[in-house]
C-alpha positions in Angstrom: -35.6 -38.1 -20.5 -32.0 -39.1 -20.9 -30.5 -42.5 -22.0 -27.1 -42.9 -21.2 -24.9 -46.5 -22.4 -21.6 -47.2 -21.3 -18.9 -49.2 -23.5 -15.6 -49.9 -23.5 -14.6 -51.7 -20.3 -12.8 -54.8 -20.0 -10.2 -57.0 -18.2 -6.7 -55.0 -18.5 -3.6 -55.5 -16.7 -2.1 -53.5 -13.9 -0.1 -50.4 -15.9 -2.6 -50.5 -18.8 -5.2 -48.4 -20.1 -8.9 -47.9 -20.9 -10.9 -45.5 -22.8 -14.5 -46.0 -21.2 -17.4 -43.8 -23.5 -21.1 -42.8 -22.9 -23.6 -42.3 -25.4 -26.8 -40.1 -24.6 -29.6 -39.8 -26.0 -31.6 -36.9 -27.0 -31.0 -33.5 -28.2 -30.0 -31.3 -25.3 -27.0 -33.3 -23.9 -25.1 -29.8 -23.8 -27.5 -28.8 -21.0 -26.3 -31.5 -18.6 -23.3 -31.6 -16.3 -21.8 -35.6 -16.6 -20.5 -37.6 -13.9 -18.7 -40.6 -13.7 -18.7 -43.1 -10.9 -17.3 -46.5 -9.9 -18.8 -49.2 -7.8 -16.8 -52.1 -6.2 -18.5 -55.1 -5.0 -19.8 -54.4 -1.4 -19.3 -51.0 -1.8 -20.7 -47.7 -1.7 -20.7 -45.8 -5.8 -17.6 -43.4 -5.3 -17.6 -40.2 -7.5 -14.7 -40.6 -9.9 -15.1 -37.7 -12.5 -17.2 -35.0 -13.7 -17.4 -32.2 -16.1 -19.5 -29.1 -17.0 -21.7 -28.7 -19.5 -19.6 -26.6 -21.9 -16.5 -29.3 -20.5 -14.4 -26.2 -19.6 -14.3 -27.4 -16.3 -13.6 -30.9 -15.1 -13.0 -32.2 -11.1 -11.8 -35.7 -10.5 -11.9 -38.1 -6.8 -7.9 -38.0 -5.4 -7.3 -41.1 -5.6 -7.8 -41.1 -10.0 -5.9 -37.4 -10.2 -3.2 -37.5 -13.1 -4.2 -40.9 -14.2 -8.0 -40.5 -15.6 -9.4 -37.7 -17.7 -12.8 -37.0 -18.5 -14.0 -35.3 -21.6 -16.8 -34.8 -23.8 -17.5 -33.9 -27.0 -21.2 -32.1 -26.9 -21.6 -32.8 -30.7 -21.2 -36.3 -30.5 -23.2 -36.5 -27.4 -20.6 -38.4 -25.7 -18.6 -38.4 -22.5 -15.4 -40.1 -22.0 -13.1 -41.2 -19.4 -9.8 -42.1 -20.6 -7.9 -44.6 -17.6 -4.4 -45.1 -17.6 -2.0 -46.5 -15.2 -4.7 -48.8 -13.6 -4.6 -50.5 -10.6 -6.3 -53.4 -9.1 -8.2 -51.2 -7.1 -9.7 -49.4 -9.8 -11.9 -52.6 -10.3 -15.5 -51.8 -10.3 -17.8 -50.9 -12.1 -18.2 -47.7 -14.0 -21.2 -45.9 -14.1 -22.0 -42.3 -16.1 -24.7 -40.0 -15.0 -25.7 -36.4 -16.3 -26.8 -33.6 -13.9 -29.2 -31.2 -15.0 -29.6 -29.0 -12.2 -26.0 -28.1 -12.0 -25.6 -24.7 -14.0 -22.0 -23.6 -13.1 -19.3 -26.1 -12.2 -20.1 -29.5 -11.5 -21.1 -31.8 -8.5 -19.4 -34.9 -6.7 -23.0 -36.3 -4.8 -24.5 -39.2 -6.8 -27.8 -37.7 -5.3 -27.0 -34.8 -7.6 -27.4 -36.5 -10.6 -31.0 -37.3 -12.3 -29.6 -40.1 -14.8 -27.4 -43.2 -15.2 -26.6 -45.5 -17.1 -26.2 -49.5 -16.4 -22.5 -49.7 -16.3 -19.7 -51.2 -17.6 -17.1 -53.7 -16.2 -13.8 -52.6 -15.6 -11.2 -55.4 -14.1 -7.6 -55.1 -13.3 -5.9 -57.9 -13.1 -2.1 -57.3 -10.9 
């Protein structure tokens, strides 16, 4: 069993940025692939970005490419996602989620993944 908390959102301004972080639980976060995905109101959750288990390799959805990384640091047990350059449209809210059944690489289907957190707010105000 995995516990994942999100922090770190908040209302921001068009042009700004936000580091958003996820905590897990437990001793084998290093085993799980993590995932981060938005929600909008009336929406479907979107896959935003993920990375492997080691973090050597990271995928992220278009329409975030060259304006959000994702990162982790396996000793902390924490995943990141660092937003810059927001947009009104990035308003949602932000979920993370760890994969343990993704060896090699990682995976964009929410199905994928076997835990999330309860999200955290992001606004962006134009």
């Amino acid at each position: 069993q995995v516990q994942l908390v999100e922090s770190g959102g908040g209302l921001v301004q068009a042009g700004g940025s936000l580091r958003l972080s996820c905590a897990a639980s437990g001793r084998t976060f290093s085993r799980y692939a993590m995932g981060w995905f938005s929600q909008a109101p009336g929406k479907e959750r979107e896959f935003v970005a993920a990375i492997s288990r080691s973090g050597s390799r990271t995928y992220y959805a278009d329409s975030v490419k060259g304006r959000f990384t994702i990162s982790r640091d396996n000793a902390k047990n924490t995943v990141y996602l660092q937003m810059t350059s927001l947009k009104p449209e990035d308003t949602a809210v932000y979920y993370c989620a760890a994969d343990l059944g993704t060896v090699v690489g990682v995976s964009v289907e929410p199905r994928k993944y076997d835990y999330w957190g309860q999200g955290t707010q992001v606004t962006v105000s134009s």
